[in-house]
Each structure stands twice: as structure tokens, then as C-alpha cells.
TORTORBA-222347 format. One record per residue: residue in three letters; x, y, z of N, C-alpha, C in turn. Coordinates in steps of 0.02 Angstrom, whole numbers, padded with zeros to 5 digits, always signed. Layout:
<atoms>
ALAXYZXYZXYZ...
</atoms>
This chain:
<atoms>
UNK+00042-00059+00000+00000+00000+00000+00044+00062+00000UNK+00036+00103-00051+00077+00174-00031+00077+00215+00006UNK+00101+00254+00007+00117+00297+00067+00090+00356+00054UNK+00013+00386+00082-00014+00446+00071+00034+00524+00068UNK+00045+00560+00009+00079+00584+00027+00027+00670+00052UNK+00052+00712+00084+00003+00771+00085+00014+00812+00024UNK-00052+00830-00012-00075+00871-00042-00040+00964-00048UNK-00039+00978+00001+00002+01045+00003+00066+01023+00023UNK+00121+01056-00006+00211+01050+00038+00204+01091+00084UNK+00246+01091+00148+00268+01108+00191+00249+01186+00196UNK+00299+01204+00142+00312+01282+00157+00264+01301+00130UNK+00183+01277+00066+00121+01325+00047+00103+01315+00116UNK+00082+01265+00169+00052+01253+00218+00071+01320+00278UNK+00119+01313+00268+00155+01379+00331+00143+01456+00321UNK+00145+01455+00256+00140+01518+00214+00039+01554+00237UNK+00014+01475+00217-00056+01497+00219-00087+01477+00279UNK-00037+01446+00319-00071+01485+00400-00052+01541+00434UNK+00013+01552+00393+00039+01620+00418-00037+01685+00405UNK-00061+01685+00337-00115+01715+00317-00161+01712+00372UNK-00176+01659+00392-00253+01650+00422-00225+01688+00475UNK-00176+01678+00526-00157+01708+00594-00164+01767+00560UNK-00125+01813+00518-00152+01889+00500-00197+01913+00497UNK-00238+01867+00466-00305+01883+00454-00349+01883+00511UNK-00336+01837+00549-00398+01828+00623-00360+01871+00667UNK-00281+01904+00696-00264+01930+00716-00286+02007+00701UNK-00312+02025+00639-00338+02093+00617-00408+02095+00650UNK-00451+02035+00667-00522+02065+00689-00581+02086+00655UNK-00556+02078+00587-00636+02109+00563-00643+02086+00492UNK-00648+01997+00522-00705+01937+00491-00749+01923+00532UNK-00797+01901+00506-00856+01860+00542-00836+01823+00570UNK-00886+01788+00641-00877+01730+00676-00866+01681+00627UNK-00932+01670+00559-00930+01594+00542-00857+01622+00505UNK-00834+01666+00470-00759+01656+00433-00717+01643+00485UNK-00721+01662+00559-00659+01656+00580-00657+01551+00610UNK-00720+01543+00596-00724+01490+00634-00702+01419+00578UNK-00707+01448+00517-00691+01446+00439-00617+01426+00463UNK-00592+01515+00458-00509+01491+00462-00489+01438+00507UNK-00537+01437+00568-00478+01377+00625-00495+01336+00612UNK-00529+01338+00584-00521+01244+00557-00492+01245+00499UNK-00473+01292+00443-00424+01267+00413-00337+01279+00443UNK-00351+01313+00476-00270+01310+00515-00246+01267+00555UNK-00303+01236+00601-00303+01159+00633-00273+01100+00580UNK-00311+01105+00517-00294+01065+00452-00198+01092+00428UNK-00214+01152+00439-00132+01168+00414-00073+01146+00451UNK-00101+01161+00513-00060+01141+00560-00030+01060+00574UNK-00078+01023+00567-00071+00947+00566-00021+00928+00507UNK-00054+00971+00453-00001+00949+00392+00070+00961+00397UNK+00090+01016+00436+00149+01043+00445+00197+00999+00502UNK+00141+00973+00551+00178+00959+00587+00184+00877+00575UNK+00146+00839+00523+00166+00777+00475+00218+00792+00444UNK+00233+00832+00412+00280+00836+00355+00361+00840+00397UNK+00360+00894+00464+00416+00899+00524+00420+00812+00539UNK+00380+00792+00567+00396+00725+00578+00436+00678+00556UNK+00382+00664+00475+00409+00623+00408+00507+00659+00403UNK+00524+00735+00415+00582+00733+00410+00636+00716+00443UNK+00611+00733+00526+00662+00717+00594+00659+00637+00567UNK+00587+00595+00531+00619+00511+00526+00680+00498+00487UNK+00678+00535+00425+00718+00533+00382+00783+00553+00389UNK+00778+00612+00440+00862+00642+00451+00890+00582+00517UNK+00838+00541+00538+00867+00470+00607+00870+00434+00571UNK+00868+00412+00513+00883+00378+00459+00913+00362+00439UNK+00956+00441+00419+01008+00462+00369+01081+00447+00438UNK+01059+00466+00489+01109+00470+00540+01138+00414+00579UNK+01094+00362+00560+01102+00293+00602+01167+00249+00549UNK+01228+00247+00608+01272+00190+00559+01278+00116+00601UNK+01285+00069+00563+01301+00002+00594+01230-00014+00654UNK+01184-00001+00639+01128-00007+00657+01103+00028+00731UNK+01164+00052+00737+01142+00103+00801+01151+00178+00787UNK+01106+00226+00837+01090+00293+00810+01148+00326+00830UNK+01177+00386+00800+01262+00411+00802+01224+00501+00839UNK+01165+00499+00856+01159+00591+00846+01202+00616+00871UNK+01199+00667+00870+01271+00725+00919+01215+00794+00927UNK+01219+00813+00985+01222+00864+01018+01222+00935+00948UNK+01167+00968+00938+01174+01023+00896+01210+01079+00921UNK+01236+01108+00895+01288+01175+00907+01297+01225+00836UNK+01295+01278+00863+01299+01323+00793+01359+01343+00798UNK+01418+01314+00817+01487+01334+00789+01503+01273+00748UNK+01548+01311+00694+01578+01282+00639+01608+01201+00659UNK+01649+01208+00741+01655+01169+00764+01657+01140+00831UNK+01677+01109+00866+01639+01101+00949+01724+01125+00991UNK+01774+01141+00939+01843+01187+00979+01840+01242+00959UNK+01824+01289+01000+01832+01364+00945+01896+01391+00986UNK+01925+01432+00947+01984+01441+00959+01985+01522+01012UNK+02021+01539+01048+02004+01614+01091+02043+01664+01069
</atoms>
């Protein structure tokens, strides 16, 4: 059986909940539109946070050698000695 994939990518999904938060954050839609948007941002949201998932699997995936997982500790220097 294949593997459903989602309908919108990642970043239209983020983009167009970014919208809806603007839009319901401005105040002046209707109840039923605003009640409209949260449920499609509930929908956006799920998608976004499938698609985050599907990737952290893929990057434990990519990272696992000799059948055990290797992660390391994230750091935003170039390297884990910085020099003084």
C-alpha cells in the first residue's frame, strides 16, 4: 500500500497559516469566517507538523550507522573547539 503523501508541501502550508493568523489577528471577519479559518489552520497545522515529523524520521535515518543511532548534540559553531 503506498504511502499517502500530503497534498500541500510544507512551506504553501506555513505560508497559508501564516495568512489565516493575519487575518484573524486583524479582527474584522465574521464569527462563521473566523471559525472557517480555525479549522483550516487546525488542518494546516497537522499537515505541517506531518511533514516535520516524516523529516526528523528521515534525518534518524540518514544518521544511524552500523545499526545504532550516532546523533550529536546540535551546536551552531563551525566546530565544537573554537579557538580564543
Amino acid at each position: 500500500m503506498p504511502k499517502k503523501k500530503s497534498a500541500l508541501p510544507f512551506e504553501d502550508a506555513l505560508a497559508e497559516l501564516e495568512q489565516l493568523v493575519n487575518r484573524l489577528e486583524q479582527g474584522d471577519v465574521s464569527l462563521e469566517e473566523s471559525l472557517r479559518s480555525f479549522e483550516r489552520g487546525v488542518s494546516l497545522t497537522r499537515t505541517c507538523q506531518q511533514a516535520l515529523q516524516e523529516a526528523e524520521q528521515k534525518i534518524q535515518i540518514l544518521l544511524e550507522k552500523n545499526g545504532t543511532q550516532s546523533l550529536e548534540p546540535f551546536t551552531d559553531e563551525p566546530s565544537a573547539k573554537r579557538i580564543s
